[in-house]
C-alpha positions as semicolon CSV with decimal commas, in nm:
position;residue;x (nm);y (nm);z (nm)
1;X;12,996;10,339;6,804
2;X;12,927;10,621;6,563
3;X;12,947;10,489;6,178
4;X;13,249;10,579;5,982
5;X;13,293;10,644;5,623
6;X;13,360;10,301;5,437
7;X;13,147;9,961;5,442
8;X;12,942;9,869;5,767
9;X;13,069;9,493;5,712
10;X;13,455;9,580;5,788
11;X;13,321;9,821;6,114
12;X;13,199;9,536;6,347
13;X;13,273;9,219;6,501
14;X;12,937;9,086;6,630
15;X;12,605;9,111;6,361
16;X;12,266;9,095;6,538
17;X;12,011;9,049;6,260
18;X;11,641;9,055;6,363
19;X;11,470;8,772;6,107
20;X;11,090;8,871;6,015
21;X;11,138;9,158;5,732
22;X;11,487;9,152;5,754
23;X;11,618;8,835;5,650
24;X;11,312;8,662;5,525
25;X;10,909;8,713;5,510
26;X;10,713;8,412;5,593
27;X;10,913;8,142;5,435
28;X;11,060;8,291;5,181
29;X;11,387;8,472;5,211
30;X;11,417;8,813;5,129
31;X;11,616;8,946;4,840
32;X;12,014;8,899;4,861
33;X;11,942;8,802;5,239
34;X;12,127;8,449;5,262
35;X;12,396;8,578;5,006
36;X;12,488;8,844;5,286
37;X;12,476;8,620;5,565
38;X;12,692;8,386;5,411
39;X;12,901;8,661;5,321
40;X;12,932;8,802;5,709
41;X;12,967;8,422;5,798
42;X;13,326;8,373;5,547
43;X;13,450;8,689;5,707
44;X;13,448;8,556;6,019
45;X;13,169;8,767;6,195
46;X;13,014;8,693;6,490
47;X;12,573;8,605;6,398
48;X;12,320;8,634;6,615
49;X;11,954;8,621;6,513
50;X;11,714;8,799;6,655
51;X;11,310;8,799;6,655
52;X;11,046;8,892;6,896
53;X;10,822;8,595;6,798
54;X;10,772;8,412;7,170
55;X;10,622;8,112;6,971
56;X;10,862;7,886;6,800
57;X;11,152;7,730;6,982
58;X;11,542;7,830;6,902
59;X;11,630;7,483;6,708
60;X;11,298;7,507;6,469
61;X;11,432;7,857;6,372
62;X;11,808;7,728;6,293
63;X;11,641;7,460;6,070
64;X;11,437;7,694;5,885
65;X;11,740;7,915;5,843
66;X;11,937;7,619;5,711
67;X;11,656;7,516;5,466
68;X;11,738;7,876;5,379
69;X;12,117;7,844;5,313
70;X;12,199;7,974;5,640
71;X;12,428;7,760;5,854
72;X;12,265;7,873;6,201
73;X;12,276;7,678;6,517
74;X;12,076;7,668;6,764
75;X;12,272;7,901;7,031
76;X;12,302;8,159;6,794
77;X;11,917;8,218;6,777
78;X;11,763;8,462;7,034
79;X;11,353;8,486;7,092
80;X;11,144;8,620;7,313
81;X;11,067;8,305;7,427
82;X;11,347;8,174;7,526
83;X;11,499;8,511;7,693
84;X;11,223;8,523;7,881
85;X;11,270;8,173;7,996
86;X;11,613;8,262;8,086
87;X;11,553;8,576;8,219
88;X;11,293;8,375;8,483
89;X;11,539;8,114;8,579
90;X;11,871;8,401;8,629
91;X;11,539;8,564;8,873
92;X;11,522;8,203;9,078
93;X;11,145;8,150;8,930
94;X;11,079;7,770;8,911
95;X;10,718;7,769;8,830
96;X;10,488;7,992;8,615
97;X;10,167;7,993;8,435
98;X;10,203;8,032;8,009
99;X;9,975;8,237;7,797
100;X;10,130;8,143;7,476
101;X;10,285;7,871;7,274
102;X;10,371;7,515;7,288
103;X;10,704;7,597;7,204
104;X;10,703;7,884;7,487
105;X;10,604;7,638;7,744
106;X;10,923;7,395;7,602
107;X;11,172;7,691;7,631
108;X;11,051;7,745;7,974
109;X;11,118;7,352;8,054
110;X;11,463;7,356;7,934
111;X;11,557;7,641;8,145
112;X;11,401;7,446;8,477
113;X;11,081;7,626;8,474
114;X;10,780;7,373;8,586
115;X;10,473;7,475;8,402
116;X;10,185;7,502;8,605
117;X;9,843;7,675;8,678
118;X;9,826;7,575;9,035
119;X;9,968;7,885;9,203
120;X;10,248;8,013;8,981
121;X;10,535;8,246;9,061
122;X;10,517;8,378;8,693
123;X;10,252;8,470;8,441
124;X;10,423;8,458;8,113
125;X;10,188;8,588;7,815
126;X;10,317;8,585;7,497
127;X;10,066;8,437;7,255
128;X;9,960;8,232;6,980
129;X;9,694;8,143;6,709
130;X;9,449;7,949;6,981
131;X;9,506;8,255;7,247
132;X;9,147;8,298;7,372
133;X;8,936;8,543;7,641
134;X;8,926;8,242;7,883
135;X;9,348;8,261;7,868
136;X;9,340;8,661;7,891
137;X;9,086;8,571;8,234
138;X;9,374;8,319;8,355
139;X;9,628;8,565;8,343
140;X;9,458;8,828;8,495
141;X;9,344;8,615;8,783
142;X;9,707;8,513;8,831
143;X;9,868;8,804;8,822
144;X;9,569;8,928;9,079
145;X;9,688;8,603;9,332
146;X;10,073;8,745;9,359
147;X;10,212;8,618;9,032
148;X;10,486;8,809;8,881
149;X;10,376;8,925;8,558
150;X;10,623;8,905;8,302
151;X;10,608;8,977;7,868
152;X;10,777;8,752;7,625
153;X;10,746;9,121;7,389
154;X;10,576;9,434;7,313
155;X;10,506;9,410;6,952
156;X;10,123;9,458;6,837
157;X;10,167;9,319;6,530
158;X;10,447;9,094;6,300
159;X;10,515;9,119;5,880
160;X;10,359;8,895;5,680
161;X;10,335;8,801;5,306
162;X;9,978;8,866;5,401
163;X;10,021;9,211;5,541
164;X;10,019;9,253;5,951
165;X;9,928;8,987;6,203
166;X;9,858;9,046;6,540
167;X;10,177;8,989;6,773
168;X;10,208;8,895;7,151
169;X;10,200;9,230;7,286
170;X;9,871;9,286;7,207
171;X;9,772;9,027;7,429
172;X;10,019;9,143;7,673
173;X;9,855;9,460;7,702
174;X;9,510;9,289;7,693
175;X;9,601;9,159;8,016
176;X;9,738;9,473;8,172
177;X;9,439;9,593;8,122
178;X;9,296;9,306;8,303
179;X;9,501;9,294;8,603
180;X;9,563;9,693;8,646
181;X;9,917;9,600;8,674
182;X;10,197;9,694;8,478
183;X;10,426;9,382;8,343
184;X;10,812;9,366;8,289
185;X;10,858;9,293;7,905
186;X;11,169;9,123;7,765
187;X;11,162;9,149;7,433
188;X;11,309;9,423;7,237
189;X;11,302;9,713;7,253
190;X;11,437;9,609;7,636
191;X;11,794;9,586;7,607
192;X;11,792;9,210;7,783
193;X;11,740;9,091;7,469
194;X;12,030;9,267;7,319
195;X;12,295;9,199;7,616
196;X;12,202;8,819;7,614
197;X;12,269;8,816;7,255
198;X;12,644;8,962;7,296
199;X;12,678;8,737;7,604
200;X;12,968;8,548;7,592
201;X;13,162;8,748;7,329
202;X;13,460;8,963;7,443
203;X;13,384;9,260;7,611
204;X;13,525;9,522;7,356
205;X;13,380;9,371;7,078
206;X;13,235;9,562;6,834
207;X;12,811;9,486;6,806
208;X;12,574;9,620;6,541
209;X;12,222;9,587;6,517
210;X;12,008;9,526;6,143
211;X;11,623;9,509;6,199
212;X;11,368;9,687;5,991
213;X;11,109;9,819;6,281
214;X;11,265;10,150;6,429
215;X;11,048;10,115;6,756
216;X;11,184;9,801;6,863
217;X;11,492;9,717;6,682
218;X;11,666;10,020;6,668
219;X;11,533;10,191;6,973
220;X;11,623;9,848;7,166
221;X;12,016;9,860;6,994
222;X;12,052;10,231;7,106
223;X;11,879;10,176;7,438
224;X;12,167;9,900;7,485
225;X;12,425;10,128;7,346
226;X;12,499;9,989;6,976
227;X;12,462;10,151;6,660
228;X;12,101;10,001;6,524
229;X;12,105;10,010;6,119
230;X;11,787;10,009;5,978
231;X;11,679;9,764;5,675
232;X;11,334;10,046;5,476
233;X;11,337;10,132;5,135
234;X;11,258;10,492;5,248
235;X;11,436;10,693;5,533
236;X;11,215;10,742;5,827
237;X;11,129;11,029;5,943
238;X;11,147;11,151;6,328
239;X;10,931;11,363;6,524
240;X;11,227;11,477;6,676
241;X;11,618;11,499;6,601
242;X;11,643;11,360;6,952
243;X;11,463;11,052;6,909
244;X;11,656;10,701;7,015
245;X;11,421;10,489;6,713
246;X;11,648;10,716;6,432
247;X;11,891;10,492;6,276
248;X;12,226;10,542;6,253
249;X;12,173;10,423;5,844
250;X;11,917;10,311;5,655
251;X;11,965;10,045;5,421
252;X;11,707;9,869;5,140
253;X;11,877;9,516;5,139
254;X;12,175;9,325;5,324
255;X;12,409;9,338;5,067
256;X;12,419;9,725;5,108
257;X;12,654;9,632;5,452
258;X;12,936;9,597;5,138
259;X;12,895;9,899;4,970
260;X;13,058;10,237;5,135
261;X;12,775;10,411;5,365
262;X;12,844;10,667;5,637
263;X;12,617;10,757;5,965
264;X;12,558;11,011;6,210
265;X;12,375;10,945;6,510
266;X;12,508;10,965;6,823
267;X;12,389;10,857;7,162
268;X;12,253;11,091;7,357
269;X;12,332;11,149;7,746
270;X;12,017;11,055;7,886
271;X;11,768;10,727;7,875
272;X;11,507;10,686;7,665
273;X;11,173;10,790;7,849
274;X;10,881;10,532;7,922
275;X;10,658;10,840;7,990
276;X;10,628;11,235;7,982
277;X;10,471;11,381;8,305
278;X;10,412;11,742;8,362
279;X;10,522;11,907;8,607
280;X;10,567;12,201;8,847
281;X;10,818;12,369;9,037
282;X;10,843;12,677;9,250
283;X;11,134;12,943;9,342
284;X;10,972;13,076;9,621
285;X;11,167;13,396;9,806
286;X;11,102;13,568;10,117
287;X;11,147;13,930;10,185
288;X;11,528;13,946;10,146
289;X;11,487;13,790;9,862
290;X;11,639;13,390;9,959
291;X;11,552;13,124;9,789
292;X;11,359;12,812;9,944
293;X;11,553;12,524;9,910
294;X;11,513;12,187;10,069
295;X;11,718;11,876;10,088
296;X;11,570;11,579;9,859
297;X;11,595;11,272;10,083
298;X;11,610;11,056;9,767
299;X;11,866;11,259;9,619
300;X;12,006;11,454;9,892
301;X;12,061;11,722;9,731
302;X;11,919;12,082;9,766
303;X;11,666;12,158;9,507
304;X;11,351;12,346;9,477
305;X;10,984;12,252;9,566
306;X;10,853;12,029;9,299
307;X;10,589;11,776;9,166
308;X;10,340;11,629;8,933
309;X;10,081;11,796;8,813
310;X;9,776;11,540;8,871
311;X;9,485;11,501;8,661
312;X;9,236;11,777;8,583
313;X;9,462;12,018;8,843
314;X;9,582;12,318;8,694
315;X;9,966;12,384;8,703
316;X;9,900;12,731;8,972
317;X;9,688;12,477;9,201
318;X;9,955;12,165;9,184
319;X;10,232;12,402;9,292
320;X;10,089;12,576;9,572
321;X;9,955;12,253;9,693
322;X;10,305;12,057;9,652
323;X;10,493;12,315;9,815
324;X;10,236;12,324;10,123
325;X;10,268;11,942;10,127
326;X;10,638;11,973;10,134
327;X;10,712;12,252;10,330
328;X;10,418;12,343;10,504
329;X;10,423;12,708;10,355
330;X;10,129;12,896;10,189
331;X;10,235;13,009;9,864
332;X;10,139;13,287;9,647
333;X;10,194;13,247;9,295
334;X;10,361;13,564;9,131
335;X;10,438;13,470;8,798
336;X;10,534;13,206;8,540
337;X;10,861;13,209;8,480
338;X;11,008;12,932;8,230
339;X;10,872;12,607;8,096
340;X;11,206;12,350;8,132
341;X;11,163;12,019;7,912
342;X;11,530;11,929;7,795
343;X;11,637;11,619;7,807
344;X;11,960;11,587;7,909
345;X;11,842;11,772;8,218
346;X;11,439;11,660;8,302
347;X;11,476;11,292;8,204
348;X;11,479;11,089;8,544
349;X;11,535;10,701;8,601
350;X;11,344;10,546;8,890
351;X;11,473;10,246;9,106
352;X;11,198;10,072;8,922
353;X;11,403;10,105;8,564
354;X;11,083;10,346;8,479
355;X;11,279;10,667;8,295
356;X;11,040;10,989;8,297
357;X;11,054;11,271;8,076
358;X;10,951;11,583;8,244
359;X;10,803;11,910;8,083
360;X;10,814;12,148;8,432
361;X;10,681;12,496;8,483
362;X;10,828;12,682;8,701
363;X;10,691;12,985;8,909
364;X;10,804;13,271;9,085
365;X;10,640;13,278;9,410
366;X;10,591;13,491;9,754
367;X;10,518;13,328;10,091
368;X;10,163;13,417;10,222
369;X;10,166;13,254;10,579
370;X;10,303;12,925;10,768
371;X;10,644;12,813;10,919
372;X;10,882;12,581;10,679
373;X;10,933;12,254;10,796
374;X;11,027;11,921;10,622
375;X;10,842;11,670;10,507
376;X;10,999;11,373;10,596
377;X;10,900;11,154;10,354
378;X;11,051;11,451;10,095
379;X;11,302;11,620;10,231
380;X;11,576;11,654;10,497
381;X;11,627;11,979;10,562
382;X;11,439;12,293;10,486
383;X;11,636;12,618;10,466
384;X;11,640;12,968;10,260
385;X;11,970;13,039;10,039
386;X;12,152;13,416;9,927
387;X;12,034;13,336;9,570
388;X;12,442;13,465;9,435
389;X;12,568;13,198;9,720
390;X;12,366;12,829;9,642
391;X;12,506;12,514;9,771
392;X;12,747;12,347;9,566
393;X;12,519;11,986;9,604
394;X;12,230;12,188;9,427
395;X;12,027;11,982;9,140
396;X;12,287;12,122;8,825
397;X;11,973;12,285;8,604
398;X;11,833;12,466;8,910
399;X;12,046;12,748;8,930
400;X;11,933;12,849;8,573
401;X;11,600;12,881;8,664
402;X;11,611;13,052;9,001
403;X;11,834;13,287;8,789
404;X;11,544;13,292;8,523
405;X;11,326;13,411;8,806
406;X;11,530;13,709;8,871
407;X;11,494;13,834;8,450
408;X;11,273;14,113;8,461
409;X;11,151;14,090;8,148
410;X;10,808;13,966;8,197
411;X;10,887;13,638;7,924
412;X;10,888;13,353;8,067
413;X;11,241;13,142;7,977
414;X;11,158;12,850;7,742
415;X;11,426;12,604;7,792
């Protein structure tokens, strides 16, 4: 939902409010926090409280909120510790390991998750004050044995009246580092968190996100498709106007949700990447001047040669070896001709839920010797194409650059 002119409070249904720096610091509530609450609360909005903390459980943060003046309960509260409890049990996981927090290992209980450190299915690591090297070693060694390793958050640090504390995730990635291997994360700025929150609330209602960290909050809210609002006594400011952490608004309290605001963002058509890769593609012709095309067997669609450049491998050497290794041609390279990094067009989600952003340079090249055949693994069909007559099940931003390759000009197309 894009913003409209007029206050946010009379735009939504559902109110997701992330706690630390947003409705209190430490144990003090921030200013005109519980007023605003209260207020949402009398106009009959639906609360949810959010915080990436994987330590305490749900019911000590609804008392704290009522010693507040907040009227929480317990099943409006979502952690990290608990959605990743739930997110193990909805996976059929019945035992795991816990780097983390008594009241980690409790929210795990409830959801009929035995605790254990005699051959887990799950590593959870979130962390706590006591979190030591010998627990970073236990995880690792885990996770090494077959256990599924699994994030209560990503967050390297937390506010506090103190200034920043270290958070879970820098554990979490002390242990990747560890065990080589890669873990699935459930706190924001994942969208579980987000989509557990709204669960059981109508499916047209109306959601809004308030935190006051533009990497998780606000990137998690737009990764789940709802408008993230963004509590900063200062705008921030993107690298890019395409970035998913840019609010939709920025406000310096909760009570500015009753004063008349207006927004602009608007989601863009393509995920949010994990990673940017470079990479390389060729429109190699032959001498009537087709176009080598094959058919992606995990696509299956026609599309031209391409790949990853690896490391230390210059872009003219990962092109003429991908196209040998999926075609079995020898390739000479002619010419650069366009450097293609747009979103909508070179961001790719894997089966894995990985989303990679591509920056591609693409060449104009002449075949030097071999016969083309496919690659299994890559391709179903190898075949040269009439460059004015392309198949209709073509990749859609390919035919742009083959007809890039035909310009001329000498300038590469930038794109």
């Amino acid at each position: 939902m894009v913003l409209q002119n007029g206050m946010v409070s009379e735009q939504f249904d559902a109110f997701l409010l992330d706690l630390d720096g947003v409705v209190y610091l430490g144990d003090e509530a921030l200013p005109e926090a519980v007023e605003s609450v209260n207020r949402l609360d009398e106009r009959d909005k639906e609360l949810r409280f959010l915080t990436n903390d994987p330590r305490p459980q749900r019911q000590t943060i609804a008392n704290n909120l009522r010693k507040l003046g907040i009227d929480a309960e317990e099943d409006e509260i979502i952690t990290s510790g608990w959605a990743t409890a739930r997110y193990l049990s909805q996976q059929d996981v019945t035992t795991a390991a816990v780097v983390g927090s008594e009241g980690l290992e409790i929210e795990l209980q409830e959801e009929g998750i035995e605790v254990t450190d005699d051959d887990p299915n799950a590593m959870v690591v979130g962390a706590d004050e006591k979190t030591s090297y010998q627990d970073i070693q236990r995880a690792a060694r885990h996770i090494h044995r077959g256990a599924t390793f699994v994030g209560t958050n990503p967050d390297g640090s937390f506010p506090t009246p103190d200034g920043p504390a270290p958070g879970a995730g820098g554990i979490v990635r002390a242990v990747e580092a560890a065990a080589g291997t890669e873990p699935t994360v459930v706190g924001k700025p994942e969208p579980l968190m987000f989509e557990m929150a709204l669960d059981g609330l109508a499916d047209d209602v109306q959601a809004v996100v308030i935190g006051d960290n533009p990497a998780t909050d606000v990137l998690g809210a737009h990764r789940a498709g709802i408008t993230g609002i963004l509590v900063a006594e200062d705008e921030p400011t993107a690298a890019s106007a395409r970035d998913l952490q840019q609010p939709d608004l920025t406000i310096s309290t909760l009570a500015n949700l009753f004063t008349d605001t207006t927004g602009t963002w608007e989601a863009p058509p393509y995920s949010w990447p994990d990673e940017i890769r470079p990479g390389v593609a060729a429109v190699v012709v032959n001498n009537a001047d087709e176009v080598l095309l094959l058919k992606r067997a995990d696509k299956e669609q026609w599309a031209l040669p391409t790949g990853t450049v690896e490391r230390c491998e210059p872009v003219g050497d990962a092109i003429t070896r991908e196209v040998e290794e999926e075609t079995g041609l020898q390739i000479a390279v002619e010419r650069l001709m366009g450097v293609y990094s747009h979103p909508e067009q070179q961001v790719f989600s894997y089966p894995s839920g990985k989303a990679v952003h591509f920056v591609t340079n693409c060449f104009r090249c002449t075949i030097e010797g071999g016969t083309p055949e496919a690659d299994e693994e890559e391709a179903l069909e190898v075949g040269f194409f009439d460059m004015n007559d392309l198949p209709s099940d073509i990749l859609p931003m390919q035919p742009q650059w083959i007809a890039d390759a035909n310009d001329t000009d000498g300038s590469p197309a930038i794109r």
